[in-house]
HTML snippet that shows the backbone in 3Dmol.js (N, CA, C, O; Angstrom):
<script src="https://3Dmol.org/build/3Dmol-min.js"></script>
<div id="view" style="width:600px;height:400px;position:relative"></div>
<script>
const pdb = `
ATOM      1  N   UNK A   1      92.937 105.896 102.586  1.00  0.00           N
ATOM      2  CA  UNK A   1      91.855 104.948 102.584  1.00  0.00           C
ATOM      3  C   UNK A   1      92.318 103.741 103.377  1.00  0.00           C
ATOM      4  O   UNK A   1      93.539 103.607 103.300  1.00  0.00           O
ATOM      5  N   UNK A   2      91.791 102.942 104.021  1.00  0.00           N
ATOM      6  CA  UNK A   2      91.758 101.962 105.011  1.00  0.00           C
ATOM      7  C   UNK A   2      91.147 100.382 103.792  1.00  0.00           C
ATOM      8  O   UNK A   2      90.140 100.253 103.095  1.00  0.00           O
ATOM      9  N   UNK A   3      92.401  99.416 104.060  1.00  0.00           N
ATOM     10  CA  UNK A   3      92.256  97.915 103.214  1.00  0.00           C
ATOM     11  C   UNK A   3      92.103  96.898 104.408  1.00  0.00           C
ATOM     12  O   UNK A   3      92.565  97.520 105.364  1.00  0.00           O
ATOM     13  N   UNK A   4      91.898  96.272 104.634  1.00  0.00           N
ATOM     14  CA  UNK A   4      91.664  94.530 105.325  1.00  0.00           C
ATOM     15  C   UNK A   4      91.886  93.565 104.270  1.00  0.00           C
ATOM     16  O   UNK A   4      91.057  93.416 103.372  1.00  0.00           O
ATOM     17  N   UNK A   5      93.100  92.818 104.339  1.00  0.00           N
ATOM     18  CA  UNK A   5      93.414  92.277 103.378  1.00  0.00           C
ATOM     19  C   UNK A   5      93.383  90.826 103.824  1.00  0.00           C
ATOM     20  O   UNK A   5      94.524  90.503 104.156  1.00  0.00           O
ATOM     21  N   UNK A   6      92.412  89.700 103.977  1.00  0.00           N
ATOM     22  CA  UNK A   6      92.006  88.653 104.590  1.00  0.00           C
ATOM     23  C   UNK A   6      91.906  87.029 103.988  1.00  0.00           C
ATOM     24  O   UNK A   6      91.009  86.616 103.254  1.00  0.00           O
ATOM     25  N   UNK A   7      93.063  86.240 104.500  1.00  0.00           N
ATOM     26  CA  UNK A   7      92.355  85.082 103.670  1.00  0.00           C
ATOM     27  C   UNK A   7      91.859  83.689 104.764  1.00  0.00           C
ATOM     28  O   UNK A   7      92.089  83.662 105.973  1.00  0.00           O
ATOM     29  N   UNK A   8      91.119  82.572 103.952  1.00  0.00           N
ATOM     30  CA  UNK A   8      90.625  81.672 105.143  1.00  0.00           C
ATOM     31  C   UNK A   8      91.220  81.350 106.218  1.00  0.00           C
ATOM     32  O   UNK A   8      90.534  80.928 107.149  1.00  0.00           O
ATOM     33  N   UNK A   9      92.867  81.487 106.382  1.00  0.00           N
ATOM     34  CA  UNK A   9      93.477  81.302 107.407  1.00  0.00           C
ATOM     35  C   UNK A   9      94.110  82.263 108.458  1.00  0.00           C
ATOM     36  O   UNK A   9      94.647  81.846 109.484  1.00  0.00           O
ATOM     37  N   UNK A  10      94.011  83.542 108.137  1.00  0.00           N
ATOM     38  CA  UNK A  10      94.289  84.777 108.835  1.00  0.00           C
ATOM     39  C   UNK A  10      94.359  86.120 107.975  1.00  0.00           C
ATOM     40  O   UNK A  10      94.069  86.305 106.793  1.00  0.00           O
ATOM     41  N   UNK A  11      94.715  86.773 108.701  1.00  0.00           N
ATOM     42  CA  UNK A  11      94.411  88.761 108.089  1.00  0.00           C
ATOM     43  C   UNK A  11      95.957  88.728 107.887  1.00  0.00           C
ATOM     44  O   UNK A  11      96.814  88.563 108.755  1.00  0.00           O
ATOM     45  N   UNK A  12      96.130  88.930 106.494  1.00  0.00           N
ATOM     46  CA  UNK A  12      97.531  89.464 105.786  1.00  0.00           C
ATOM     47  C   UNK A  12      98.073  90.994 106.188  1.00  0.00           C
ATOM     48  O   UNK A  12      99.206  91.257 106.591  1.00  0.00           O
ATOM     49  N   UNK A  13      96.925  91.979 105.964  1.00  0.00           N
ATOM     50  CA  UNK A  13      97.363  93.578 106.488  1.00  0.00           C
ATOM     51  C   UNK A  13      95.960  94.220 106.536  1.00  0.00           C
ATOM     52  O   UNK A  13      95.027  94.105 105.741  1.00  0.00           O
ATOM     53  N   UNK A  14      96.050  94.855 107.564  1.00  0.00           N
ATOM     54  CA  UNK A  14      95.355  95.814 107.940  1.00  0.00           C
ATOM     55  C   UNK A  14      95.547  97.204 108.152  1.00  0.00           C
ATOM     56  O   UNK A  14      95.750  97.339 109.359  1.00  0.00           O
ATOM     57  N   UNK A  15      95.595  98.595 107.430  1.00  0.00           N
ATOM     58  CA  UNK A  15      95.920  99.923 107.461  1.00  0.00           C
ATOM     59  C   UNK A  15      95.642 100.603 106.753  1.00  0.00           C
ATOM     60  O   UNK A  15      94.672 100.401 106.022  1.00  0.00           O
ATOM     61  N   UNK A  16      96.304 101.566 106.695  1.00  0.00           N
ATOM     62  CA  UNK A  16      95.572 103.110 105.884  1.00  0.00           C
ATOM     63  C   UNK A  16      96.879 102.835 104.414  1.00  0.00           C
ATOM     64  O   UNK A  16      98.059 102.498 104.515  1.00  0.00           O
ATOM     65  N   UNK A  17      96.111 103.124 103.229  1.00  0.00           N
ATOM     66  CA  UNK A  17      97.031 102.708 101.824  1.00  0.00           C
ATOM     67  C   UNK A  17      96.921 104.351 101.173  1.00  0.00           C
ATOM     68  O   UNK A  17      96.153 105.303 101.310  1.00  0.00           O
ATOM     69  N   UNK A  18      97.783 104.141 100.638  1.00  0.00           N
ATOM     70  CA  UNK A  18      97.095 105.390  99.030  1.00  0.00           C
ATOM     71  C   UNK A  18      96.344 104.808  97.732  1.00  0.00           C
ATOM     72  O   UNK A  18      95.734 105.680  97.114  1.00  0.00           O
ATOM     73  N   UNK A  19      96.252 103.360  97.130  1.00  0.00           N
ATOM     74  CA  UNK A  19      96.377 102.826  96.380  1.00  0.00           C
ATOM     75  C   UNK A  19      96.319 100.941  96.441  1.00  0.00           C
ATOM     76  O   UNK A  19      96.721 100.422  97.483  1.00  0.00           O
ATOM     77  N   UNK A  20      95.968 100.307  95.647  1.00  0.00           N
ATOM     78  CA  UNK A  20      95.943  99.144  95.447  1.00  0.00           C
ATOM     79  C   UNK A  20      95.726  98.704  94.154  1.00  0.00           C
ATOM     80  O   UNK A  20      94.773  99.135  93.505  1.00  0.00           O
ATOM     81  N   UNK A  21      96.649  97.741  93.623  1.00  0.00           N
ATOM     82  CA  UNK A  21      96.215  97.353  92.243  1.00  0.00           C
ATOM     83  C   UNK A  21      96.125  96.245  92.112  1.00  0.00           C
ATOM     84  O   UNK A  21      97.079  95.523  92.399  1.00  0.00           O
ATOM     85  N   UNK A  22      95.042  95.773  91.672  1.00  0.00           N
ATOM     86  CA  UNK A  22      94.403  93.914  91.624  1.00  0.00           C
ATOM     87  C   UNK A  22      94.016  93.713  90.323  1.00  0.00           C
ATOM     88  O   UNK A  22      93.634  94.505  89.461  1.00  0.00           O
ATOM     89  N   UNK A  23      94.230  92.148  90.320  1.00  0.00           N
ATOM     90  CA  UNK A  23      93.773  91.391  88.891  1.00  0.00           C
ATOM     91  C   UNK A  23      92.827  90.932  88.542  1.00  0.00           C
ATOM     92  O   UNK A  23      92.297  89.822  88.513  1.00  0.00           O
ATOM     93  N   UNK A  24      92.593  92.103  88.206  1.00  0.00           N
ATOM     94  CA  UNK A  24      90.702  91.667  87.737  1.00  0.00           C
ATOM     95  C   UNK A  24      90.857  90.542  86.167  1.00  0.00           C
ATOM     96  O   UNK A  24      91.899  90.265  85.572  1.00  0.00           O
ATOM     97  N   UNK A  25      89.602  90.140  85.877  1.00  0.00           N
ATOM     98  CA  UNK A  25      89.659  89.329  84.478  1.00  0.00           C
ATOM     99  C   UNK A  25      89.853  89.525  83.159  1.00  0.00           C
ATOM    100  O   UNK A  25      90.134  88.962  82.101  1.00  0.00           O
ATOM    101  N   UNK A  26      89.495  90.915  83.832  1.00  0.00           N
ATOM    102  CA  UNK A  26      89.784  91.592  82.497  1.00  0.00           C
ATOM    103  C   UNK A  26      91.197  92.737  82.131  1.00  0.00           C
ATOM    104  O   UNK A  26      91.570  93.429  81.184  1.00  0.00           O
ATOM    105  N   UNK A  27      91.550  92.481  83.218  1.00  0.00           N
ATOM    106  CA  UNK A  27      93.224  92.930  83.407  1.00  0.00           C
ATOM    107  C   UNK A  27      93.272  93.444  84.572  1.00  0.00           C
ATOM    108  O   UNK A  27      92.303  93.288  85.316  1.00  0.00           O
ATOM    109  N   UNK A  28      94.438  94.196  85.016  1.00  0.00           N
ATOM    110  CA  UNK A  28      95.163  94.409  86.334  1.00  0.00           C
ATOM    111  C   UNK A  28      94.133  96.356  86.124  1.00  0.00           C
ATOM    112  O   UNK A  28      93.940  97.047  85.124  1.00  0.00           O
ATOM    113  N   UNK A  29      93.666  96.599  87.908  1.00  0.00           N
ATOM    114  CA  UNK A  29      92.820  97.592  88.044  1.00  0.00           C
ATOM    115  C   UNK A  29      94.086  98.379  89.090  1.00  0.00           C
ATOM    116  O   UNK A  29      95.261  98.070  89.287  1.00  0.00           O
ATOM    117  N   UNK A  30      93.294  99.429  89.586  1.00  0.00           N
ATOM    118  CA  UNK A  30      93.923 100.065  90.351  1.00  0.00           C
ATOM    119  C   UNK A  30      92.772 101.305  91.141  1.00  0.00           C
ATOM    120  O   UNK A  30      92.374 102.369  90.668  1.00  0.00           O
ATOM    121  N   UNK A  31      92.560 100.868  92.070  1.00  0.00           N
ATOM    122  CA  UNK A  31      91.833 101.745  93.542  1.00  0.00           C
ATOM    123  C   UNK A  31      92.489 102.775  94.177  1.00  0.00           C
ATOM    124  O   UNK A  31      93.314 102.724  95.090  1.00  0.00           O
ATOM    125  N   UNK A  32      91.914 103.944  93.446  1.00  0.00           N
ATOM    126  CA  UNK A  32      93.021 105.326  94.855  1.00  0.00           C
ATOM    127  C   UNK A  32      91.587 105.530  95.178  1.00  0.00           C
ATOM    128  O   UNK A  32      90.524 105.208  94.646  1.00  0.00           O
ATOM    129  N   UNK A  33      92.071 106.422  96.637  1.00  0.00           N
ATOM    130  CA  UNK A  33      91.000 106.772  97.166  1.00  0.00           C
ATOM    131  C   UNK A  33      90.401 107.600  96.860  1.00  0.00           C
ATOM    132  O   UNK A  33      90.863 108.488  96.143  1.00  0.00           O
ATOM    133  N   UNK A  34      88.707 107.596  97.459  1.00  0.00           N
ATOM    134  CA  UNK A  34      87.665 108.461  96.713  1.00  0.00           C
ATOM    135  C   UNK A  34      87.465 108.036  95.000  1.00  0.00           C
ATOM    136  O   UNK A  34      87.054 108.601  93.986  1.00  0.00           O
ATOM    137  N   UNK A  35      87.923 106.930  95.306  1.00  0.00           N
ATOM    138  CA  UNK A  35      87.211 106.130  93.615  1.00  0.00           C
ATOM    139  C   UNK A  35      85.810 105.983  93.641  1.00  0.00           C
ATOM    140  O   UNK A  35      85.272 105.653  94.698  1.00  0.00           O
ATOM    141  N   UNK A  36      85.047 106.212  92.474  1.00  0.00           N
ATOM    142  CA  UNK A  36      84.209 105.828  91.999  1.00  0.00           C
ATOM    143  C   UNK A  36      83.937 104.321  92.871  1.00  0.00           C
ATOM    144  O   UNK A  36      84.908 103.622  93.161  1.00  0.00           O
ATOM    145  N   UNK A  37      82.256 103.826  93.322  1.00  0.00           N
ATOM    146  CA  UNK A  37      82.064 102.521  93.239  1.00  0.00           C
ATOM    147  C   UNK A  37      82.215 101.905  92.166  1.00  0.00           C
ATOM    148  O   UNK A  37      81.991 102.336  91.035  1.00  0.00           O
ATOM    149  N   UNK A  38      82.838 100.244  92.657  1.00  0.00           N
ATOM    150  CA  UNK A  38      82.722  99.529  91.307  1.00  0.00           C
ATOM    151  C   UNK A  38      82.849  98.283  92.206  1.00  0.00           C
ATOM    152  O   UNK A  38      83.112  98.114  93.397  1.00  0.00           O
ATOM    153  N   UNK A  39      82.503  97.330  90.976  1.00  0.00           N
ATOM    154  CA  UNK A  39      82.053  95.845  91.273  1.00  0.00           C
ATOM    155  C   UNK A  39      82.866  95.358  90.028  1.00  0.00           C
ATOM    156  O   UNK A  39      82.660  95.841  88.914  1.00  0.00           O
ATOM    157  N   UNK A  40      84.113  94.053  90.338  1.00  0.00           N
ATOM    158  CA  UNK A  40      84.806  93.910  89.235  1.00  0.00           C
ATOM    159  C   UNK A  40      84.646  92.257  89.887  1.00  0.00           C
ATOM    160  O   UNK A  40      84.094  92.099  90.976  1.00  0.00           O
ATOM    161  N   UNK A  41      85.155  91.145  89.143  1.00  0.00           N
ATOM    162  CA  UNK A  41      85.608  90.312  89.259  1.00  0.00           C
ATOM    163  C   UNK A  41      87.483  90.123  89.581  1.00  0.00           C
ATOM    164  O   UNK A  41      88.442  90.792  89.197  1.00  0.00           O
ATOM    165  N   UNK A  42      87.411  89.311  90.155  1.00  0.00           N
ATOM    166  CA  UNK A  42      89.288  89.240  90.554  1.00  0.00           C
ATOM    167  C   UNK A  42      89.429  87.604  90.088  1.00  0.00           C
ATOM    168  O   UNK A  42      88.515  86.779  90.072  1.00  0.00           O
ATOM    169  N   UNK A  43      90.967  87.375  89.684  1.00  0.00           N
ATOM    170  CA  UNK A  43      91.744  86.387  88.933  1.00  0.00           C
ATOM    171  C   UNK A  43      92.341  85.676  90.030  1.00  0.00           C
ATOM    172  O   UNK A  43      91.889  85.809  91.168  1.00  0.00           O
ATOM    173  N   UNK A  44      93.193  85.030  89.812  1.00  0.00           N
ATOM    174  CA  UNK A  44      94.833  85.001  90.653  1.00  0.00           C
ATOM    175  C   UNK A  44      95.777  85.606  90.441  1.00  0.00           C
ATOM    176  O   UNK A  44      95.904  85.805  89.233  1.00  0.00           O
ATOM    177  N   UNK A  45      96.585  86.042  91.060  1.00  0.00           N
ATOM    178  CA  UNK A  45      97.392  87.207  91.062  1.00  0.00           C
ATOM    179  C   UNK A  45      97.853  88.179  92.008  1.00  0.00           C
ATOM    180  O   UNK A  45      97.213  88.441  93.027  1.00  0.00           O
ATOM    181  N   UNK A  46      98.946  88.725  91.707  1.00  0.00           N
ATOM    182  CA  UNK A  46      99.365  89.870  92.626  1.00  0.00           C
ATOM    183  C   UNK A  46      98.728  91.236  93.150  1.00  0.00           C
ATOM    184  O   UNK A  46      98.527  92.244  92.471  1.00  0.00           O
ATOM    185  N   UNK A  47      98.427  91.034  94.636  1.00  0.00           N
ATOM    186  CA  UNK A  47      97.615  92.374  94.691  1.00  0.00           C
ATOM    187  C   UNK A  47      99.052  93.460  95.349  1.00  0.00           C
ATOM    188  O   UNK A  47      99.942  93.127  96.132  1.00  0.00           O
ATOM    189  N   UNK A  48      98.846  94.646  94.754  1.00  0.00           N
ATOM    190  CA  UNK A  48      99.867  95.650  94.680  1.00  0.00           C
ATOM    191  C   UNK A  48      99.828  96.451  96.193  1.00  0.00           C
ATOM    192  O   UNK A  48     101.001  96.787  96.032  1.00  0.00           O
ATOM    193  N   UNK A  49      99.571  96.905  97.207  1.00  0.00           N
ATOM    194  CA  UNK A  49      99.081  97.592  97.744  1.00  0.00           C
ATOM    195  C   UNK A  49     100.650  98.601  98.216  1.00  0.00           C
ATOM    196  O   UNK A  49     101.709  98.297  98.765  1.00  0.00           O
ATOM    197  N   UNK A  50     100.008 100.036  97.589  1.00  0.00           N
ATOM    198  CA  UNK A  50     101.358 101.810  98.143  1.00  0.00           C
ATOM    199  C   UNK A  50     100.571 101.887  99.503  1.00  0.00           C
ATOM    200  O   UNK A  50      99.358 102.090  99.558  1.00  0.00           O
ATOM    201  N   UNK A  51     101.681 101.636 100.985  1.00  0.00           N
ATOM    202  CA  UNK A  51     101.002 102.367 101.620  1.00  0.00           C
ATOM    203  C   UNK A  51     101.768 103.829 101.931  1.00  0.00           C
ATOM    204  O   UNK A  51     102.840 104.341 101.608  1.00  0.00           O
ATOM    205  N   UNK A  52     100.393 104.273 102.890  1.00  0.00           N
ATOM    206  CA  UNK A  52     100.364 105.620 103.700  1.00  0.00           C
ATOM    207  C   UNK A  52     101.073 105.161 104.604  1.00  0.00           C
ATOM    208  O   UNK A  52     100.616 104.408 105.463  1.00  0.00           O
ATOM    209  N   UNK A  53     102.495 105.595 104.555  1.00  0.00           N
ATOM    210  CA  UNK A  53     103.322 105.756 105.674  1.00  0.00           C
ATOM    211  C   UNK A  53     103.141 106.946 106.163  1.00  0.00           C
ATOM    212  O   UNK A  53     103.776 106.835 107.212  1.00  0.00           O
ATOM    213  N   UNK A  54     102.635 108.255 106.156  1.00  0.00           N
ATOM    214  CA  UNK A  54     102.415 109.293 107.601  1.00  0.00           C
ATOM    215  C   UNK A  54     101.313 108.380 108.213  1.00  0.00           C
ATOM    216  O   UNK A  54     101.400 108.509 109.434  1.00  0.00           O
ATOM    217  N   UNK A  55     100.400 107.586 107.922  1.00  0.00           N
ATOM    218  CA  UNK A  55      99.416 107.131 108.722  1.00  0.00           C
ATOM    219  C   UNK A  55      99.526 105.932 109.099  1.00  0.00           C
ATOM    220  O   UNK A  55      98.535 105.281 109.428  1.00  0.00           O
ATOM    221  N   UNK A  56     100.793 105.422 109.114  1.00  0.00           N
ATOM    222  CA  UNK A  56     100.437 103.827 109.679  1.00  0.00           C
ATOM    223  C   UNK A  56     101.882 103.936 110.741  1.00  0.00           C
ATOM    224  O   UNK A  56     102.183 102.993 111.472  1.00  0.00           O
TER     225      UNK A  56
END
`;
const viewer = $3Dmol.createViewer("view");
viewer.addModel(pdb, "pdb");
viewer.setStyle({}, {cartoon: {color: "spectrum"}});
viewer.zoomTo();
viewer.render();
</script>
């Protein structure tokens, strides 16, 4: 799966991941690909991102 990871002052990473895990409000989530849609709220905090090293 493909992340853009972006804040007001420039693009942190751009590539192909297996995985990402973020801090939602209601605790820490985790995105593999071909997840289900979802709509969560996010905290402050550490976002996790495994990448796809054959693809990057």
């Amino acid at each position: 799966m493909k992340i853009q990871i972006i804040t007001p002052e420039k693009e942190l990473y751009q590539g192909d991941i297996l995985s990402v895990k973020l801090p939602g409000t209601d605790g820490e989530f985790e995105i593999l690909n071909n997840h289900a849609a979802i709509i969560s709220t996010l905290t402050k905090g550490e976002i996790k991102v495994k990448i796809d090293n054959e693809n990057n």
